[in-house]
PDB file of N, CA, C and O in Angstrom:
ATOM      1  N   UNK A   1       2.016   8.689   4.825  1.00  0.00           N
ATOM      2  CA  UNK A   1       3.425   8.381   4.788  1.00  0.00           C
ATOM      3  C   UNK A   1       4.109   8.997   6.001  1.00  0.00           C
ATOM      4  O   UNK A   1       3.482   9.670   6.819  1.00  0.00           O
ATOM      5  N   UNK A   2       5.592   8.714   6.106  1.00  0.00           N
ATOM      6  CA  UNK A   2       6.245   9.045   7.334  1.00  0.00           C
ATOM      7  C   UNK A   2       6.425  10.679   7.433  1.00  0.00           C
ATOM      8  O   UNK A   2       6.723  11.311   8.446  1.00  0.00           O
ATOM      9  N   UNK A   3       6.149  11.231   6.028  1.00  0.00           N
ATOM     10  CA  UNK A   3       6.525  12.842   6.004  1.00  0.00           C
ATOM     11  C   UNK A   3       5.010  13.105   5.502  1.00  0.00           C
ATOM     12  O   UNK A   3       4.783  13.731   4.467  1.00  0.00           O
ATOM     13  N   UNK A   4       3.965  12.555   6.353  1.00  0.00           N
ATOM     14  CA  UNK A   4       3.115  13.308   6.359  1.00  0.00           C
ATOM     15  C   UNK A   4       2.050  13.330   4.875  1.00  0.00           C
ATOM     16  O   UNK A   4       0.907  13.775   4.972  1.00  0.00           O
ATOM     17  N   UNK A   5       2.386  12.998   4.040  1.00  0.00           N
ATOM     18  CA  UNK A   5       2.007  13.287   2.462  1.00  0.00           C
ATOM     19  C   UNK A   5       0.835  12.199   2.490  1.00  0.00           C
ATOM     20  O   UNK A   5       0.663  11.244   3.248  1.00  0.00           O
ATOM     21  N   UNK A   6       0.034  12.702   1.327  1.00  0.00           N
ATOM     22  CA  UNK A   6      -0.969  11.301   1.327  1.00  0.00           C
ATOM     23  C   UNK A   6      -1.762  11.227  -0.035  1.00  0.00           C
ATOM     24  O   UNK A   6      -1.638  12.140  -0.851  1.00  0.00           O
ATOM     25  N   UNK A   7      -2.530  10.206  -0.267  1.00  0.00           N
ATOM     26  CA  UNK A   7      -2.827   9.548  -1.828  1.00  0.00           C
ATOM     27  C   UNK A   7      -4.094   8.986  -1.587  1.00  0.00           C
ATOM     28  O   UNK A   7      -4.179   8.259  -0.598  1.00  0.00           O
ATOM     29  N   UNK A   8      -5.097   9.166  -2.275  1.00  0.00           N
ATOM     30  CA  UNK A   8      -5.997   8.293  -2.405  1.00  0.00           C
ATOM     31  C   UNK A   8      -6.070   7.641  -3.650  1.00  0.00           C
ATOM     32  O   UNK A   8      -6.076   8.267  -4.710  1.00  0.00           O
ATOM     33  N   UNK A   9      -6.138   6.153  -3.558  1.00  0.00           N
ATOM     34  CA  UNK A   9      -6.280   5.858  -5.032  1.00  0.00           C
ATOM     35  C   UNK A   9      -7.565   5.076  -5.115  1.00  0.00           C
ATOM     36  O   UNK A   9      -7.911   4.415  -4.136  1.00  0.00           O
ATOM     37  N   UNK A  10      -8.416   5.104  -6.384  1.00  0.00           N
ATOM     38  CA  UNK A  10      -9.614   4.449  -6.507  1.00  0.00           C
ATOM     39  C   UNK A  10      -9.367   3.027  -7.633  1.00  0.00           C
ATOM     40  O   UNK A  10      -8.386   2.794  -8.339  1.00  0.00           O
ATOM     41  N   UNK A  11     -10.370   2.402  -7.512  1.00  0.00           N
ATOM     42  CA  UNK A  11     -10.072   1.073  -8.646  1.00  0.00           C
ATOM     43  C   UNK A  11      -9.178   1.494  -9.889  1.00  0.00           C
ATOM     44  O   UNK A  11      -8.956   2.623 -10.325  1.00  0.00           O
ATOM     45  N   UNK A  12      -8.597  -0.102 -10.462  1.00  0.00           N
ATOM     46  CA  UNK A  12      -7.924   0.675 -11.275  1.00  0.00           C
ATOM     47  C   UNK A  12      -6.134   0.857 -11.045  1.00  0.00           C
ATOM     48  O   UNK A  12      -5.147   0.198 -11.371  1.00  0.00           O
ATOM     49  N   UNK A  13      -6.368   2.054 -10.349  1.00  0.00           N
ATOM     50  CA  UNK A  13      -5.095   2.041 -10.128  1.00  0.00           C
ATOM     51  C   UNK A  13      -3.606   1.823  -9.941  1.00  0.00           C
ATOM     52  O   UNK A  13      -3.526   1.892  -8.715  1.00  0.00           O
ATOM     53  N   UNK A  14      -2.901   1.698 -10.196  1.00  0.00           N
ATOM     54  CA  UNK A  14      -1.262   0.794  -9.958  1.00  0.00           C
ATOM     55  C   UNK A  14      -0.472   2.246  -9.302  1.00  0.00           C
ATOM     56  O   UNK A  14      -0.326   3.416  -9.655  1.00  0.00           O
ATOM     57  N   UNK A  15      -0.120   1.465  -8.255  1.00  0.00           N
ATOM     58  CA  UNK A  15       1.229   2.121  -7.306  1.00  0.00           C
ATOM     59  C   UNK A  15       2.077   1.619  -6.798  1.00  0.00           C
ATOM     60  O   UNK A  15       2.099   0.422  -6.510  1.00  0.00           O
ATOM     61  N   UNK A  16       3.025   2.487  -6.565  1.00  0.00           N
ATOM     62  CA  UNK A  16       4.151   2.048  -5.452  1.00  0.00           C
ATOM     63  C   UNK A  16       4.129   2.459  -3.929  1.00  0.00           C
ATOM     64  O   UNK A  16       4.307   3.606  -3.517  1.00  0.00           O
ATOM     65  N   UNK A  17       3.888   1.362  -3.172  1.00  0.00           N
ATOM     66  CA  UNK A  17       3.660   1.172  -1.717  1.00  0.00           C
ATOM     67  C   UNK A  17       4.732   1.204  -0.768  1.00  0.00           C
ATOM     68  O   UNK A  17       4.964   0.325   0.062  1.00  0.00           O
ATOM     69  N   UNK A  18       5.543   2.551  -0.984  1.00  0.00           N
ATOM     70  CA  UNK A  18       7.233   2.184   0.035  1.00  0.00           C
ATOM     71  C   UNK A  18       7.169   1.786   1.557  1.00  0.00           C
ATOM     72  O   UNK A  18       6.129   1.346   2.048  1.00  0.00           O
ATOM     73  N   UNK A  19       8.161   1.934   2.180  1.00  0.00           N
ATOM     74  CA  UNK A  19       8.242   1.802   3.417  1.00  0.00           C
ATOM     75  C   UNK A  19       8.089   2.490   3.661  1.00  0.00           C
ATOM     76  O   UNK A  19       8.581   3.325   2.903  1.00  0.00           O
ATOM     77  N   UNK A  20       7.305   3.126   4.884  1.00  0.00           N
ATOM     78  CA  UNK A  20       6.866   4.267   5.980  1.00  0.00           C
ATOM     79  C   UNK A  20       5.398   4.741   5.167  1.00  0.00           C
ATOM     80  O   UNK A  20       5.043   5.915   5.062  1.00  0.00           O
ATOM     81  N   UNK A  21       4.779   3.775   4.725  1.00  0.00           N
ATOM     82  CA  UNK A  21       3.390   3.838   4.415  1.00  0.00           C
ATOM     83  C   UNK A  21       2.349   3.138   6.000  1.00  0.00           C
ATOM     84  O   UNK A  21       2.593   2.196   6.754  1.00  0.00           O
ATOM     85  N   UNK A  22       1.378   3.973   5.965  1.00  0.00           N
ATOM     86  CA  UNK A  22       0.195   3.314   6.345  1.00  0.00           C
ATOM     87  C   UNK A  22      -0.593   3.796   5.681  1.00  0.00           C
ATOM     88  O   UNK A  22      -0.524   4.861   5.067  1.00  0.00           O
ATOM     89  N   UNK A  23      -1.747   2.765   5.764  1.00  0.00           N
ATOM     90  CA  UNK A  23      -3.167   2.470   4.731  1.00  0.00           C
ATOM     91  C   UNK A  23      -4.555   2.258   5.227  1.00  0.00           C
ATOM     92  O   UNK A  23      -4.514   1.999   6.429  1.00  0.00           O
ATOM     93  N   UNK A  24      -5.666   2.269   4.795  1.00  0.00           N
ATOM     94  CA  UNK A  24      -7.233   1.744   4.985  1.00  0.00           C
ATOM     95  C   UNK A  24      -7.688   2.247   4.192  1.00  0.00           C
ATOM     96  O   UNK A  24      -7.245   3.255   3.642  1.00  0.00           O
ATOM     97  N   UNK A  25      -9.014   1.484   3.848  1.00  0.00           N
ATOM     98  CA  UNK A  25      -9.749   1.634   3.161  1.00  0.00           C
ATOM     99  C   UNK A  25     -10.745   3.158   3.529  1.00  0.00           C
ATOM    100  O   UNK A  25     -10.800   3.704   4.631  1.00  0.00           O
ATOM    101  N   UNK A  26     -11.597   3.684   2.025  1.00  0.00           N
ATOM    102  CA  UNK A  26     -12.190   4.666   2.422  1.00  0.00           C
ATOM    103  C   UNK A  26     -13.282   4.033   1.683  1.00  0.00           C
ATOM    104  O   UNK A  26     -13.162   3.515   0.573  1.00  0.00           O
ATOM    105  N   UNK A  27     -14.859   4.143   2.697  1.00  0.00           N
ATOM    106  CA  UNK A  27     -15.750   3.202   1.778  1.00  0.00           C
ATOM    107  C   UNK A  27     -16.112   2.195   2.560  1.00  0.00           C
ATOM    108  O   UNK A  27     -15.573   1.930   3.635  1.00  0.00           O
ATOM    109  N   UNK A  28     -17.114   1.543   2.018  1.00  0.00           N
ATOM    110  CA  UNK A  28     -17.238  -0.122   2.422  1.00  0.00           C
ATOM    111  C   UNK A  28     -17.513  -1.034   1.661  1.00  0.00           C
ATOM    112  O   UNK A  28     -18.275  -1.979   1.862  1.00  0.00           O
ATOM    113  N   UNK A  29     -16.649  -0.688   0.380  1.00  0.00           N
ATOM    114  CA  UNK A  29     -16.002  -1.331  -0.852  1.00  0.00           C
ATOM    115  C   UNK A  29     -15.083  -1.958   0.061  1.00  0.00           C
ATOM    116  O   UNK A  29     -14.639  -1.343   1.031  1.00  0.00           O
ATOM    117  N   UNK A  30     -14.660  -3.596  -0.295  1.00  0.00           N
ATOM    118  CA  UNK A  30     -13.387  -4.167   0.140  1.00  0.00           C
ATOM    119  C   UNK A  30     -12.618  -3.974  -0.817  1.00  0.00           C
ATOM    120  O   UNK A  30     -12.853  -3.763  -2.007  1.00  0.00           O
ATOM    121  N   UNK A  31     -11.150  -4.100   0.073  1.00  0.00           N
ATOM    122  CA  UNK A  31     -10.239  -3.697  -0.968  1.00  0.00           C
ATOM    123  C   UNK A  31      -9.262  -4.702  -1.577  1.00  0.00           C
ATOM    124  O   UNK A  31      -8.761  -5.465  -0.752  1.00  0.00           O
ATOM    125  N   UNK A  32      -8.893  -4.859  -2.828  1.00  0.00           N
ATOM    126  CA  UNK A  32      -8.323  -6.205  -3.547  1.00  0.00           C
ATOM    127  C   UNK A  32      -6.541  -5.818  -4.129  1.00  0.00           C
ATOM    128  O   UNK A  32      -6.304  -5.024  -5.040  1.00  0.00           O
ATOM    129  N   UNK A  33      -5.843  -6.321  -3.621  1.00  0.00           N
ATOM    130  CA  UNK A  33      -4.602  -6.017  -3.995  1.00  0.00           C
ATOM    131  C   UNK A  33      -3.685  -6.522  -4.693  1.00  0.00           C
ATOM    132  O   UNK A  33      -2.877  -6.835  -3.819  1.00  0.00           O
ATOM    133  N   UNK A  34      -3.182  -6.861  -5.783  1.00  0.00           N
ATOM    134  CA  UNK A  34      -2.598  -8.060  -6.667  1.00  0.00           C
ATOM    135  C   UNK A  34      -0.891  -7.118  -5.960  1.00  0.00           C
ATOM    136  O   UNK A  34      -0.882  -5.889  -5.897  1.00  0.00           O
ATOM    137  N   UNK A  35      -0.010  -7.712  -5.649  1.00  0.00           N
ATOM    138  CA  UNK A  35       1.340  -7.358  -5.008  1.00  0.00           C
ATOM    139  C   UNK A  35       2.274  -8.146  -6.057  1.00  0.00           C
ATOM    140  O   UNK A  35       2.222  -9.374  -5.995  1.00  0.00           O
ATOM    141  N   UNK A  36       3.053  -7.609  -6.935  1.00  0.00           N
ATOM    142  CA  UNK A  36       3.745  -7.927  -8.374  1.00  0.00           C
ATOM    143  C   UNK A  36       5.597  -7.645  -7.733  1.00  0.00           C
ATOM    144  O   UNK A  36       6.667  -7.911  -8.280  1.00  0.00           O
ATOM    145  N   UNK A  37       5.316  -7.072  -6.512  1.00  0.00           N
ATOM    146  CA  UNK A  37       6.897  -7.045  -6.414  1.00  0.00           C
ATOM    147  C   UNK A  37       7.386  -8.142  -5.386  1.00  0.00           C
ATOM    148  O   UNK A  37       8.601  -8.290  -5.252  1.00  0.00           O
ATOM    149  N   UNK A  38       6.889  -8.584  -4.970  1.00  0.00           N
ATOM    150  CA  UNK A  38       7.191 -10.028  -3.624  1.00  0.00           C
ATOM    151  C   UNK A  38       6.762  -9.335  -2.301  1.00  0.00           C
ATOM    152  O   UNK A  38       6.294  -8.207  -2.147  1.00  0.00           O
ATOM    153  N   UNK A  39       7.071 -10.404  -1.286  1.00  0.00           N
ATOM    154  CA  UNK A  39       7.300  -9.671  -0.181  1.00  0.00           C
ATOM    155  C   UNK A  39       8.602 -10.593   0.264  1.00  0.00           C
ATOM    156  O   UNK A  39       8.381 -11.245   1.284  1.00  0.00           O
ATOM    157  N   UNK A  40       9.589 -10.724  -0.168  1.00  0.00           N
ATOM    158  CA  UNK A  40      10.610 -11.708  -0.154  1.00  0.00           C
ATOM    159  C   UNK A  40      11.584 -10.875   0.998  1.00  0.00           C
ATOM    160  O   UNK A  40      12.545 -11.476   1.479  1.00  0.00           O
ATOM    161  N   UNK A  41      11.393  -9.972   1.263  1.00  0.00           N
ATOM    162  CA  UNK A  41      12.183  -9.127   2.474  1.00  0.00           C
ATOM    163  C   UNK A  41      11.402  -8.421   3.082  1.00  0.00           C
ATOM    164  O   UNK A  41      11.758  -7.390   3.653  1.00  0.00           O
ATOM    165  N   UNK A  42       9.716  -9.033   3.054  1.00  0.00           N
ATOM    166  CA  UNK A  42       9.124  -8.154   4.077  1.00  0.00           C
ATOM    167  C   UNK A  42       9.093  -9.027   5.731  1.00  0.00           C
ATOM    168  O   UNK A  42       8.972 -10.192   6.110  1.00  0.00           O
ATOM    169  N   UNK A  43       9.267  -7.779   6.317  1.00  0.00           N
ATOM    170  CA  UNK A  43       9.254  -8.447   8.108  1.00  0.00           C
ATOM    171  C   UNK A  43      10.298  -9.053   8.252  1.00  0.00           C
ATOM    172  O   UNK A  43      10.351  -9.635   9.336  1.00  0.00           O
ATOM    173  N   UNK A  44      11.341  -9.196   7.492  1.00  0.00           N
ATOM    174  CA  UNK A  44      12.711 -10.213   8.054  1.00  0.00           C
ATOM    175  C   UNK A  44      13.560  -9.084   8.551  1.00  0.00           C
ATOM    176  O   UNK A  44      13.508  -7.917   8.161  1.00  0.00           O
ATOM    177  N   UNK A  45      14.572  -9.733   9.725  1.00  0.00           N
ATOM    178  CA  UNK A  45      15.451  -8.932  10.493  1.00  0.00           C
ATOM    179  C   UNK A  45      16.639  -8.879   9.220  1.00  0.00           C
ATOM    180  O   UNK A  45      17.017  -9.710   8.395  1.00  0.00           O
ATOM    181  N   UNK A  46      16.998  -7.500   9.511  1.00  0.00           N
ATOM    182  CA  UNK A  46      18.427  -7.146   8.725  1.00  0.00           C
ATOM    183  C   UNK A  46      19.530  -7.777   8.647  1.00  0.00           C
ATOM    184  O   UNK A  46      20.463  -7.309   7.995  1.00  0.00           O
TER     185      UNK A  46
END
């Protein structure tokens, strides 16, 4: 995250992915993501 903090999550799991996240995989398990909140305002200008 932008302040540094960090999470690993394994299968399973449910989270919240805010803004000022970056991500990758750990493993060479691929990784599968079901996204339940949209991306209806992701990447659009303000």
């Amino acid at each position: 995250m932008d302040n540094g903090s960090e999470k690993e999550l394994v299968p399973g799991d449910a989270f919240y992915m805010p803004t000022g996240h970056n991500a990758w995989v750990v493993g060479d398990e691929p990784c599968v993501l079901i996204d339940i909140t949209g991306f209806g305002k992701y990447a659009k200008h303000s």
